[in-house]
NUVORO-775923 format. One record per atom (N, C-alpha, C): residue in one letter; x, y, z. Coordinates in steps of 0.02 Angstrom, whole numbers, padded with zeros to 5 digits, always signed. Layout:
<sites>
AXYZ
...
</sites>
This chain:
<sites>
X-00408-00136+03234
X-00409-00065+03216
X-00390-00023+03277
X-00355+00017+03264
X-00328+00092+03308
X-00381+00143+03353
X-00386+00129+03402
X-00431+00168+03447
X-00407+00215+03458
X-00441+00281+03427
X-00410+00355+03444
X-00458+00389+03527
X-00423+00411+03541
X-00440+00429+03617
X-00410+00506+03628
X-00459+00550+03617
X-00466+00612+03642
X-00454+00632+03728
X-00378+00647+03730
X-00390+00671+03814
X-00317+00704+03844
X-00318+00725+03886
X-00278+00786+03905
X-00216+00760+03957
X-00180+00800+03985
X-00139+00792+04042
X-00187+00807+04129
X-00238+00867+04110
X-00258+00876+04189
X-00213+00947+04177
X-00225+00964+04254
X-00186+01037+04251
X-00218+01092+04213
X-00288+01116+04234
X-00325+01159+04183
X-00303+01234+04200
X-00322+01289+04177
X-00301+01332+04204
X-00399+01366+04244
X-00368+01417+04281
X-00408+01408+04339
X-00471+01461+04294
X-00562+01470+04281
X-00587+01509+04252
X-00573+01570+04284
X-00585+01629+04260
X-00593+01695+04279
X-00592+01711+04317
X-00679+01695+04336
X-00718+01724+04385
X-00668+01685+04466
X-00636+01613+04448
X-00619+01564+04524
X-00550+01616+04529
X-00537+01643+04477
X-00438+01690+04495
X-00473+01742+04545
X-00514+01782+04538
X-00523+01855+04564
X-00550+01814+04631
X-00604+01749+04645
X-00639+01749+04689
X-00602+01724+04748
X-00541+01661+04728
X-00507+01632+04768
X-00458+01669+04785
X-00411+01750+04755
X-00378+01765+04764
X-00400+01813+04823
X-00443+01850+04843
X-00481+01858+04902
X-00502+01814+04938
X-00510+01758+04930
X-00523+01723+04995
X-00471+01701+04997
X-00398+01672+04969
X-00339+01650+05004
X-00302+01693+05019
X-00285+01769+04984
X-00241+01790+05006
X-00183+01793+04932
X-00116+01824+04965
X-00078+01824+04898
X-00010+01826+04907
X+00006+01771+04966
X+00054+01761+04985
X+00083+01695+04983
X+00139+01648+04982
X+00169+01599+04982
X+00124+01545+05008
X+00106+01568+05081
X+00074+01543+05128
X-00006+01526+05140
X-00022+01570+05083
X-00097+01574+05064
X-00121+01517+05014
X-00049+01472+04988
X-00076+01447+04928
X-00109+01353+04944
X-00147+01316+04911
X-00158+01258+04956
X-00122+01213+04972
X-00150+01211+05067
X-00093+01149+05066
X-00154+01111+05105
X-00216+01093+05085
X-00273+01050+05114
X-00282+01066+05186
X-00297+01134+05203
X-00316+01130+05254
X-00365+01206+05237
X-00385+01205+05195
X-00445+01251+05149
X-00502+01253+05202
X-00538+01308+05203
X-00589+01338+05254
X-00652+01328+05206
X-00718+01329+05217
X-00767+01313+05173
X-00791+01343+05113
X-00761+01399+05127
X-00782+01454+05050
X-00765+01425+05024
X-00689+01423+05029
X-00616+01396+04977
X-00629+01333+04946
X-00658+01283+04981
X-00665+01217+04954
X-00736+01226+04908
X-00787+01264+04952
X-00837+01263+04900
X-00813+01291+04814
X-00779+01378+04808
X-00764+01375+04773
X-00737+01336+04715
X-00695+01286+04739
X-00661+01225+04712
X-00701+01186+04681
X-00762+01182+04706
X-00793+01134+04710
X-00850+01161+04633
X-00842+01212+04640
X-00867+01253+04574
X-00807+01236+04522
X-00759+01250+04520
X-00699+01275+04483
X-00713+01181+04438
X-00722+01165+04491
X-00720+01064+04464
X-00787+01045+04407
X-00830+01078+04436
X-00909+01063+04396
X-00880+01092+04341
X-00865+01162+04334
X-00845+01185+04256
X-00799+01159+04211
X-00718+01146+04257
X-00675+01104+04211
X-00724+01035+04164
X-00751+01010+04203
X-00783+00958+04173
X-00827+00953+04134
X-00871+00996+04138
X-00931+01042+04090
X-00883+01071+04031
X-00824+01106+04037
X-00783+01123+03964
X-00764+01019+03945
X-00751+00994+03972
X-00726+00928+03948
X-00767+00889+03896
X-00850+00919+03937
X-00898+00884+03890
X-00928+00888+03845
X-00920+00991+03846
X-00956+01009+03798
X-00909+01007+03742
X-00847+00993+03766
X-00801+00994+03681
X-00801+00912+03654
X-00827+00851+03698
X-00824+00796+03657
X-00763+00769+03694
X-00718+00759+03746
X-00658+00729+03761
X-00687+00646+03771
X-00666+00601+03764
X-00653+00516+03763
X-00632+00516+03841
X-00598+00556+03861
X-00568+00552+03938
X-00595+00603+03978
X-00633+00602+04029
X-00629+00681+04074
X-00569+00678+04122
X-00524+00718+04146
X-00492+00727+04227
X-00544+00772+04256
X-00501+00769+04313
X-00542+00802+04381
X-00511+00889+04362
X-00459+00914+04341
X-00445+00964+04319
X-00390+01001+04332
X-00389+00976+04418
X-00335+00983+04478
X-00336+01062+04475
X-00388+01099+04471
X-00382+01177+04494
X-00350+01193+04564
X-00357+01163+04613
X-00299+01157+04675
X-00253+01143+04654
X-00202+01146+04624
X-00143+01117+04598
X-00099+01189+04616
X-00103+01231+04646
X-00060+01279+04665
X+00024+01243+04649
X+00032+01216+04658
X+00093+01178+04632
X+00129+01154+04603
X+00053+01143+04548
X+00073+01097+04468
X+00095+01029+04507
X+00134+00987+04472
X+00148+00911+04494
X+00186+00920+04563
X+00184+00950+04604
X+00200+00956+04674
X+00175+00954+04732
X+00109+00983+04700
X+00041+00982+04733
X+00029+00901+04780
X+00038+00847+04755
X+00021+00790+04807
X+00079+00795+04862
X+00124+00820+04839
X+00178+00823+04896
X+00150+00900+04963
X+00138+00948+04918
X+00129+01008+04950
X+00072+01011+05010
X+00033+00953+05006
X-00048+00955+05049
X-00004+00893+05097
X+00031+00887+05108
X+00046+00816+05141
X+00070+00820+05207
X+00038+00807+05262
X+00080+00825+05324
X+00131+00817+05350
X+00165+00770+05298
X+00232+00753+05324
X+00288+00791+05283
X+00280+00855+05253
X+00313+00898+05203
X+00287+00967+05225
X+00333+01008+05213
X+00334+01067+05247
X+00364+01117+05183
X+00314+01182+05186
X+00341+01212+05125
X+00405+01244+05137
X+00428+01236+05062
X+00494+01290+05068
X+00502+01348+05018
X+00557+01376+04989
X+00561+01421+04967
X+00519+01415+04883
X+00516+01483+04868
X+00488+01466+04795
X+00544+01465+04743
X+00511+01398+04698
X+00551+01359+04656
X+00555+01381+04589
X+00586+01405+04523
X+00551+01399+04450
X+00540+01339+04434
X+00457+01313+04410
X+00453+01263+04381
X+00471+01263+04329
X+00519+01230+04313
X+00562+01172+04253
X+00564+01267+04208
X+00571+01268+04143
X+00590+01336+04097
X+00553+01385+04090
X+00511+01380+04125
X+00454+01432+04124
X+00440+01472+04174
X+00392+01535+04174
X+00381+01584+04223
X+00335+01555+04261
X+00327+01486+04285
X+00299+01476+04350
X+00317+01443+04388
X+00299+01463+04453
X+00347+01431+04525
X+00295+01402+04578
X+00322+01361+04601
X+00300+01315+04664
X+00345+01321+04720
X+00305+01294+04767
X+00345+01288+04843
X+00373+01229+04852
X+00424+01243+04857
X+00459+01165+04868
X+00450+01128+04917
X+00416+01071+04928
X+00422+01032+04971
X+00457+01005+05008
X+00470+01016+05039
X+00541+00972+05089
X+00497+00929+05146
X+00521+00852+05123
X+00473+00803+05159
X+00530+00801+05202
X+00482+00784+05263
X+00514+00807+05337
X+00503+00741+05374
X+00447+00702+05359
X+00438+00638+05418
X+00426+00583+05360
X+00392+00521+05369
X+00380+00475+05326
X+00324+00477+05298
X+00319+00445+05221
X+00283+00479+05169
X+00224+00401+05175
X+00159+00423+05195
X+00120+00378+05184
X+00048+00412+05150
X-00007+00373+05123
X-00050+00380+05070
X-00099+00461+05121
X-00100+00499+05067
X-00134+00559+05108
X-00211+00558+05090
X-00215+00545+05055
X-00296+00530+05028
X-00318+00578+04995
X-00275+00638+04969
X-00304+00695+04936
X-00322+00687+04868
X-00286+00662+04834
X-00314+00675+04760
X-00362+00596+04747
X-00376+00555+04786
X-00421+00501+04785
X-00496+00539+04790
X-00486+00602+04846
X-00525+00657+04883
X-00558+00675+04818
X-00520+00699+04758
X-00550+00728+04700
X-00548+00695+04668
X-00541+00646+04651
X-00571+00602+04611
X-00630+00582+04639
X-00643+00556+04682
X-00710+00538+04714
X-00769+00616+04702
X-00758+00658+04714
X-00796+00725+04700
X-00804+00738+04619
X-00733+00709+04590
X-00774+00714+04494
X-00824+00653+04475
X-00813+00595+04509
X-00847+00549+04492
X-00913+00571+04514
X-00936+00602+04549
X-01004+00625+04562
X-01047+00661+04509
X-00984+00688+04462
X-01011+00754+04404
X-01015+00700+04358
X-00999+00650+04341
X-00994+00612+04313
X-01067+00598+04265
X-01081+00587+04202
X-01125+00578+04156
X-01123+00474+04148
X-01165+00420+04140
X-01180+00348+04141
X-01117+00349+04074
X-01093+00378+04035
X-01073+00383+03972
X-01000+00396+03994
X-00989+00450+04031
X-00914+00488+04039
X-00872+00412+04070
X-00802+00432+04049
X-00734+00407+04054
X-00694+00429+04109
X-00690+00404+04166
X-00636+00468+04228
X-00552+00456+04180
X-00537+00476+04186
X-00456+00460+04193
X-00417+00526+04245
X-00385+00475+04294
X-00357+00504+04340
X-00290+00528+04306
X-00259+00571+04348
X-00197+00637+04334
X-00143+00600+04397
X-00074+00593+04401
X-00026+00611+04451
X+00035+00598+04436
X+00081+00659+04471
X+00155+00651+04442
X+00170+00570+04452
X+00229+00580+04381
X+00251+00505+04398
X+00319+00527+04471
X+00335+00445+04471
X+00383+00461+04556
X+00435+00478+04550
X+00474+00486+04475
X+00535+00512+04465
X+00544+00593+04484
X+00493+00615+04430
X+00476+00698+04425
X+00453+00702+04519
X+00423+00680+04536
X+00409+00693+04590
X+00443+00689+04657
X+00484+00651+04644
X+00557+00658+04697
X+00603+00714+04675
X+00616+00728+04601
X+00653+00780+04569
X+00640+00848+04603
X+00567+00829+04596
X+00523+00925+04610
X+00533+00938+04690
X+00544+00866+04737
X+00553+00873+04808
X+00608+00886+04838
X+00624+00914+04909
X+00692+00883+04945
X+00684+00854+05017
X+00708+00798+05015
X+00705+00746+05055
X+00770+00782+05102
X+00729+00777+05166
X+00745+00816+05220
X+00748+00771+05279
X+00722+00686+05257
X+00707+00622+05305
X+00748+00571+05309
X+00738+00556+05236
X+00759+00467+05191
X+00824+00489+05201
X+00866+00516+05179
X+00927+00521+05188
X+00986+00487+05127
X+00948+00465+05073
X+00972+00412+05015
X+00922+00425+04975
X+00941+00453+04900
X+00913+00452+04845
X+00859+00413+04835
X+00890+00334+04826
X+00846+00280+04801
X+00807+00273+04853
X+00827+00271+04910
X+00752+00238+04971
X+00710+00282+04985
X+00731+00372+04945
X+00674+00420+04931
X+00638+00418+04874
X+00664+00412+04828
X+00634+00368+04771
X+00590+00293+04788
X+00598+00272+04807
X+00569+00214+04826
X+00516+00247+04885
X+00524+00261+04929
X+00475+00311+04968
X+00410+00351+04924
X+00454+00392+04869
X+00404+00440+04848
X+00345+00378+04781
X+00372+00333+04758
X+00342+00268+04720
X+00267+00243+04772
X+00289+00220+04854
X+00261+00205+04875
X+00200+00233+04897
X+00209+00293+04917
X+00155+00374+04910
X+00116+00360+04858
X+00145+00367+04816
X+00089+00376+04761
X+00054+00316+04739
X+00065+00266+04731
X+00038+00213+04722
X-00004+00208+04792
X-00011+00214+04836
X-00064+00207+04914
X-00098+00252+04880
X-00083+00323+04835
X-00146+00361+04821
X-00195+00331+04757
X-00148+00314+04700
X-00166+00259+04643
X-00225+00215+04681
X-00200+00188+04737
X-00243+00119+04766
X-00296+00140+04786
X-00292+00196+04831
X-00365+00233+04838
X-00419+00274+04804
X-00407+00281+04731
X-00434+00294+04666
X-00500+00282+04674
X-00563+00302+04650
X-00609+00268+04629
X-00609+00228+04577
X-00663+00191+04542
X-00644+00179+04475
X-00624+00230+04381
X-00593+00214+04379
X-00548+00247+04309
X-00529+00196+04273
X-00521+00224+04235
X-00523+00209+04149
X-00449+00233+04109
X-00426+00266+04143
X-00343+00275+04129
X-00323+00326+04184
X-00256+00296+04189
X-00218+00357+04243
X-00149+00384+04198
X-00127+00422+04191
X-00076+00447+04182
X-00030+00485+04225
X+00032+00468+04208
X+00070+00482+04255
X+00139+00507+04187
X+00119+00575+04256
X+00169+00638+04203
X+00238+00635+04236
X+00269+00621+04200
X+00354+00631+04223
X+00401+00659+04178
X+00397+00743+04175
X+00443+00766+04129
X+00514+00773+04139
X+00512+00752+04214
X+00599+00770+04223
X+00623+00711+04197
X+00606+00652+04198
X+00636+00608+04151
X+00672+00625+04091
X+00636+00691+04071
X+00688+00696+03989
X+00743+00766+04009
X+00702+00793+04049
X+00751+00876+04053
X+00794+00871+04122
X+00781+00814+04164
X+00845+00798+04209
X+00856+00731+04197
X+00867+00702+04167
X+00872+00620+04143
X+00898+00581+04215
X+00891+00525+04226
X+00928+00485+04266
X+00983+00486+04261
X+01035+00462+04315
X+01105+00433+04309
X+01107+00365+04272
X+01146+00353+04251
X+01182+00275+04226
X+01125+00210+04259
X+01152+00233+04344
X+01144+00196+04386
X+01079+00199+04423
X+01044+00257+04400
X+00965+00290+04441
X+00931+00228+04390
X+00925+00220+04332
X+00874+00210+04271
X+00849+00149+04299
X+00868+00080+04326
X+00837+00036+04337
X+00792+00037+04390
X+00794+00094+04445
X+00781+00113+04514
X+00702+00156+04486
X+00707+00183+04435
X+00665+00222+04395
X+00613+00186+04379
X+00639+00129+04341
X+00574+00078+04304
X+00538+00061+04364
X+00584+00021+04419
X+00545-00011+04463
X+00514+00033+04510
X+00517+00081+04528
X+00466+00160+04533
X+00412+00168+04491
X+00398+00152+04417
X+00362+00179+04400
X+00315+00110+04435
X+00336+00044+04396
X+00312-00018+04423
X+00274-00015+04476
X+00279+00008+04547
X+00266+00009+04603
X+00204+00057+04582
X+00194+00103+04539
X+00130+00157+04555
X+00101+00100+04513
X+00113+00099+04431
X+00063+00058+04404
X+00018-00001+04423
X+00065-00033+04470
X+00039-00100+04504
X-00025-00083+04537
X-00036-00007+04577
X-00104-00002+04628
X-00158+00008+04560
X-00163-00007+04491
X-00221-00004+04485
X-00240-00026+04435
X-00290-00050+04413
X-00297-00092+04360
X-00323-00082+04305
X-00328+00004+04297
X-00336+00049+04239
X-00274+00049+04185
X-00265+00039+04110
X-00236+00072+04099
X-00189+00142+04117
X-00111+00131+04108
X-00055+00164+04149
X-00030+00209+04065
X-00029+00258+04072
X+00031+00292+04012
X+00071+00341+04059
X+00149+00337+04033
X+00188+00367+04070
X+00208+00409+04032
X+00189+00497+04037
X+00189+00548+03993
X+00239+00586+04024
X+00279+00579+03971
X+00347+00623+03956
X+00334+00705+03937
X+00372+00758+03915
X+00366+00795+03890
X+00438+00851+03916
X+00420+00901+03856
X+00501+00959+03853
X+00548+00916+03813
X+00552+00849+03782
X+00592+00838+03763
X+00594+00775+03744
X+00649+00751+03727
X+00651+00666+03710
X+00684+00612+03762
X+00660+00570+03772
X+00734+00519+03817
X+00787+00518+03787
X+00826+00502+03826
X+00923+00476+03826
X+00860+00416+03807
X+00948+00379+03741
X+00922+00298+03734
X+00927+00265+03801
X+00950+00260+03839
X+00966+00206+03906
X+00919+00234+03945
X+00875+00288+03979
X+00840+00293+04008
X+00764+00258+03975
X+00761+00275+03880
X+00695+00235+03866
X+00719+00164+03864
X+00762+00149+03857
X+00781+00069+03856
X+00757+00030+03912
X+00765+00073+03999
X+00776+00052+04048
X+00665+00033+04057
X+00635+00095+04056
X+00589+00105+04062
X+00531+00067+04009
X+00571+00025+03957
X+00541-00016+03900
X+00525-00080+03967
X+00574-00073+04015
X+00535-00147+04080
X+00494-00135+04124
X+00448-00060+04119
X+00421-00036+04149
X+00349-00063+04139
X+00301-00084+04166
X+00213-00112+04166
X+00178-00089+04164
X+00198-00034+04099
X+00151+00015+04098
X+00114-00007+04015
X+00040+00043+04005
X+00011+00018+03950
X+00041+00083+03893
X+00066+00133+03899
X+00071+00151+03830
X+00131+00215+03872
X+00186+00236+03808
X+00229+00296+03841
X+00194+00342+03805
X+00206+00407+03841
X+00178+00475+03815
X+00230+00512+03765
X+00242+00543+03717
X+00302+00575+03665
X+00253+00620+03650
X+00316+00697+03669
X+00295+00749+03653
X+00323+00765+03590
X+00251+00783+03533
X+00292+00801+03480
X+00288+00863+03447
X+00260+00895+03519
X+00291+00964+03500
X+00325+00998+03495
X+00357+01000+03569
X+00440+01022+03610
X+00474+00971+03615
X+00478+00895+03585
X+00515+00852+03579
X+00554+00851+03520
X+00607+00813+03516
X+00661+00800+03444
X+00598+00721+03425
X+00580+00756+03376
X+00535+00695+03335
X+00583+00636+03314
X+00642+00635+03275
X+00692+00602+03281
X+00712+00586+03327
X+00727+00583+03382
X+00740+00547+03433
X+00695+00517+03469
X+00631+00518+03470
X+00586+00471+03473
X+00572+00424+03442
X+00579+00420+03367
X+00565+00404+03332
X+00625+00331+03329
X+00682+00361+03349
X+00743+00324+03361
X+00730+00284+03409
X+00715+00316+03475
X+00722+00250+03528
X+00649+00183+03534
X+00612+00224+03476
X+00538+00178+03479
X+00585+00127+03423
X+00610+00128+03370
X+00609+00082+03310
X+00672+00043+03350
X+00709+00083+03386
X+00774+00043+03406
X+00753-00017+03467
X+00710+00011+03519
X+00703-00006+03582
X+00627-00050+03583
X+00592-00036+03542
X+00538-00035+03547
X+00484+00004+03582
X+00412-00027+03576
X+00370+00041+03639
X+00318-00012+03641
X+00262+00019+03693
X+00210-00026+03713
X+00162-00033+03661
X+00093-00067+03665
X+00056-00093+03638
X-00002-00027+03644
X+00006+00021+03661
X-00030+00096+03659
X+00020+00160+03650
X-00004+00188+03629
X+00050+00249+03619
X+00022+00334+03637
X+00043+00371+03677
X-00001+00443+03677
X+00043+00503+03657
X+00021+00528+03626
X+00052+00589+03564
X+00041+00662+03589
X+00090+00693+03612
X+00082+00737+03639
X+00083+00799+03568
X+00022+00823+03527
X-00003+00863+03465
X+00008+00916+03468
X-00041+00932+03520
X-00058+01014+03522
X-00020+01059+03570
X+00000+01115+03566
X+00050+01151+03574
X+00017+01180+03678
X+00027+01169+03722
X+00013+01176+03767
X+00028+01226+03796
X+00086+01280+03772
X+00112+01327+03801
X+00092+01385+03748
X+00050+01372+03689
X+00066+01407+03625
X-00014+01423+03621
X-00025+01504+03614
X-00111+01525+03596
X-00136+01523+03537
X-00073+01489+03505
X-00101+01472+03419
X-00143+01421+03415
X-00191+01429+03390
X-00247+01362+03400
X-00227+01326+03323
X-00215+01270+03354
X-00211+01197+03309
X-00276+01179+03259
X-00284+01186+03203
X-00333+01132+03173
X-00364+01061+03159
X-00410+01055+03178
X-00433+00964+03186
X-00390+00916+03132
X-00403+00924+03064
X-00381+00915+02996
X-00282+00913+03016
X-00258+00963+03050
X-00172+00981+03072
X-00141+00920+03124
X-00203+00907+03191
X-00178+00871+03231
X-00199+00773+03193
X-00250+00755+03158
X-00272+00709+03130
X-00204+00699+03095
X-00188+00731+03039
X-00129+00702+03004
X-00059+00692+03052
X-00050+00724+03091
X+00001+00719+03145
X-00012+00633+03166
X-00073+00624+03185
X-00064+00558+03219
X-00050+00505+03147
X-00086+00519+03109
X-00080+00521+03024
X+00002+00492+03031
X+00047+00520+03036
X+00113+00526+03008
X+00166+00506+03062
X+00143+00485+03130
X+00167+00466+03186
X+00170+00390+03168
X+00100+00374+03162
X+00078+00298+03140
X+00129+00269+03068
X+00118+00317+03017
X+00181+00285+02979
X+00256+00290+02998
X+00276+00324+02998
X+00318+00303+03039
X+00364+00252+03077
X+00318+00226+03093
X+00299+00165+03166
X+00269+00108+03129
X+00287+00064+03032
X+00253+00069+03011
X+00234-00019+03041
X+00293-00028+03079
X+00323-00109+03102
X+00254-00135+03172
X+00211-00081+03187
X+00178-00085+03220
X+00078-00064+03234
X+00049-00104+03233
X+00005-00054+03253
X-00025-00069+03312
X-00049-00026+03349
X-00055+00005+03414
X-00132+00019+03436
X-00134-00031+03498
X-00207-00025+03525
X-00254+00033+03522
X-00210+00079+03562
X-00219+00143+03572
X-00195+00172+03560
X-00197+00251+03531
X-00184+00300+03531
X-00223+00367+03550
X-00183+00366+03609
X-00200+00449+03647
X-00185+00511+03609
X-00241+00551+03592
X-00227+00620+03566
X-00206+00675+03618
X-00170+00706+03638
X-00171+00733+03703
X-00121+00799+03664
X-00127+00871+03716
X-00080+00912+03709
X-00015+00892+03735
X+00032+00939+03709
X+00090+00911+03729
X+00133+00928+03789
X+00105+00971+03857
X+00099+00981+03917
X+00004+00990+03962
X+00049+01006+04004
X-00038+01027+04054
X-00023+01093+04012
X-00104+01101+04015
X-00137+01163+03982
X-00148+01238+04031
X-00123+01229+04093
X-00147+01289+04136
X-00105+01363+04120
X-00055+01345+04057
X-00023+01395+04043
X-00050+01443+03993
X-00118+01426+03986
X-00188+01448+03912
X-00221+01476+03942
X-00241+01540+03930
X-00306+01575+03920
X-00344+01529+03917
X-00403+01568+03974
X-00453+01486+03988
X-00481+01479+03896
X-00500+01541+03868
X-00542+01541+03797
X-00516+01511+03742
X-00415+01493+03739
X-00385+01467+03713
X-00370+01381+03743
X-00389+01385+03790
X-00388+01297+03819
X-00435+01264+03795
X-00504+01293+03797
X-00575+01267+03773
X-00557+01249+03689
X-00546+01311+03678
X-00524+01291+03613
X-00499+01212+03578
X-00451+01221+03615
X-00384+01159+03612
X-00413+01071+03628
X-00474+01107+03684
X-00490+01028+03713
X-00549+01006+03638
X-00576+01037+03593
X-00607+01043+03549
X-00590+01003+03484
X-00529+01051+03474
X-00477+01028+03440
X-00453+00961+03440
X-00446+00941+03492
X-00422+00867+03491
X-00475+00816+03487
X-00522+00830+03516
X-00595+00787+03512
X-00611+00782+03443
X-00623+00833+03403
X-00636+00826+03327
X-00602+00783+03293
X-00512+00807+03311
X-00470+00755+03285
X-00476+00683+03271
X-00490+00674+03347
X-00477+00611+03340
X-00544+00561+03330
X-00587+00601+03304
X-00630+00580+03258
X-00652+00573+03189
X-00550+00606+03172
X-00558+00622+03083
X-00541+00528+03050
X-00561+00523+03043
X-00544+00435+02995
X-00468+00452+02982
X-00415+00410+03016
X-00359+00418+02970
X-00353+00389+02899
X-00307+00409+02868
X-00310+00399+02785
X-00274+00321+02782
X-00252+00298+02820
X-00235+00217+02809
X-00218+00197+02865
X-00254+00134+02879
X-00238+00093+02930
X-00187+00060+02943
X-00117+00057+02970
X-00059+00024+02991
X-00059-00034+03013
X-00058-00078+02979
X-00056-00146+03005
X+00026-00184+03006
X+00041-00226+03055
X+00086-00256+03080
X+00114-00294+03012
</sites>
């Protein structure tokens, strides 16, 4: 039988009261934003901002908590942005939308920084004998995409560089229960021809540091067939498909053509959108994903929105994390068997 699993991308948006409080204590400049070298207010604040993300996680019922990544001044850039061997640069638009990051331009050689191990170790403390961690971090494609290599001097041995980073941070994890690894430029800057095999064995290299369950969450769109083809050799436990802002048909295509893993995570609920989803709306979604797919059935299935949520009204995020918890506690109407 099909294990439904209530849980998110990470990337919360920041409460109220932490916008007005941190924006006086950092400031409101480029330079003000984090790059881990936070003074004690600032971290304490944080350190609040973290107890609550997780407290909304629990009181809505999630299968998964993240840490929340309210430091994420960066969105998926953020492990690059705190790193001493990267130096900020100008401000970037992230990917189609009205928000921007500092671009990183890695300047010396990229080794394990210990920051987001840092917060994970600090959620595991909030942690309930019952709760689920699942860790958050860009995958290494998106994350060389979002960078500029100012060192390596060659695509692939920065790619291969930025793989190795993150996996030293993977390795320094506490214990978890799933990690996901978000890589949207995969669909909205696709690989070259010749990048895609360089890609798999990138993702390979993060999944290897840990022995949690791996889903590699896509989103904005669908794969090129040859990029999901390439990434079908990838060692990971389940791909992520957005089926919100994705071509449902073309997912649908490269899973029946190419195949997919032995877990699957469904990107439902509208992440950029203040229309709140119904439990009964997102249930049949996974409902109709599963038929579909009818050649298969699937360990897991992740209920998840179909980006990070920091683009929500905190009162519309709560909402959403609700929403999916209920879901994926509705009985689907028939079980898919192989």
């Amino acid at each position: 039988m099909t294990d439904r699993v209530a849980t998110t991308l990470g990337l919360y948006p920041l409460p109220d009261w932490a916008k007005d409080e941190l924006s006086d204590l950092k400031g409101h400049q480029k330079g003000d934003l984090v790059d881990g070298s936070e003074g004690p207010e600032i971290r304490e604040a944080y350190e609040r901002v973290r107890e609550e993300l997780i407290e909304d996680q629990r009181a809505a019922g999630l299968d998964r908590i993240v840490e929340g990544q309210g430091r994420w001044d960066d969105f998926l850039a953020h492990p690059l942005a705190v790193h001493d061997a990267v130096e900020a640069g100008g401000i970037v638009r992230y990917y189609d939308n009205n928000n921007f990051y500092r671009d990183p331009r890695v300047v010396d050689e990229l080794t394990a920084s210990g920051d987001v191990p840092a917060e994970l170790d600090a959620a595991t403390g909030l942690l309930e004998d019952d709760d689920s961690l699942q860790a958050v971090l860009p995958g290494p494609y998106t994350l060389a995409e979002l960078a500029t290599d100012e060192h390596y001097g060659d695509e692939a041995e920065f790619l291969a560089a930025i793989a190795a980073f993150l996996a030293g941070e993977a390795e320094a994890l506490p214990a978890h229960e799933t990690l996901f690894l978000l890589d949207p430029s995969l669909v909205t800057d696709p690989p070259a021809d010749d990048e895609n095999e360089r890609v798999s064995d990138a993702v390979d290299t993060v999944a290897a540091a840990t022995d949690a369950d791996v889903v590699l969450q896509s989103y904005w769109g669908a794969h090129e067939e040859k990029t999901y083809a390439h990434l079908m050799d990838a060692d990971v436990d389940a791909f992520g498909f957005d089926f919100v802002a994705g071509d449902r048909d073309a997912h649908l295509y490269n899973v029946t053509e190419f195949g997919t893993k032995e877990s699957i995570s469904l990107g439902l609920v509208d992440g950029q959108n203040t229309a709140v989803e119904s439990p009964e709306t997102v249930a049949e979604r996974i409902d109709w994903v599963q038929e579909q797919i009818p050649s298969q059935t699937f360990d897991t299935v992740y209920a998840t929105p179909n980006t990070e949520l920091a683009y929500l009204p905190v009162s519309t995020y709560r909402e959403k994390l609700s929403v999916l918890a209920a879901a994926a506690e509705i009985a689907p109407e028939t079980e898919v068997s192989a």
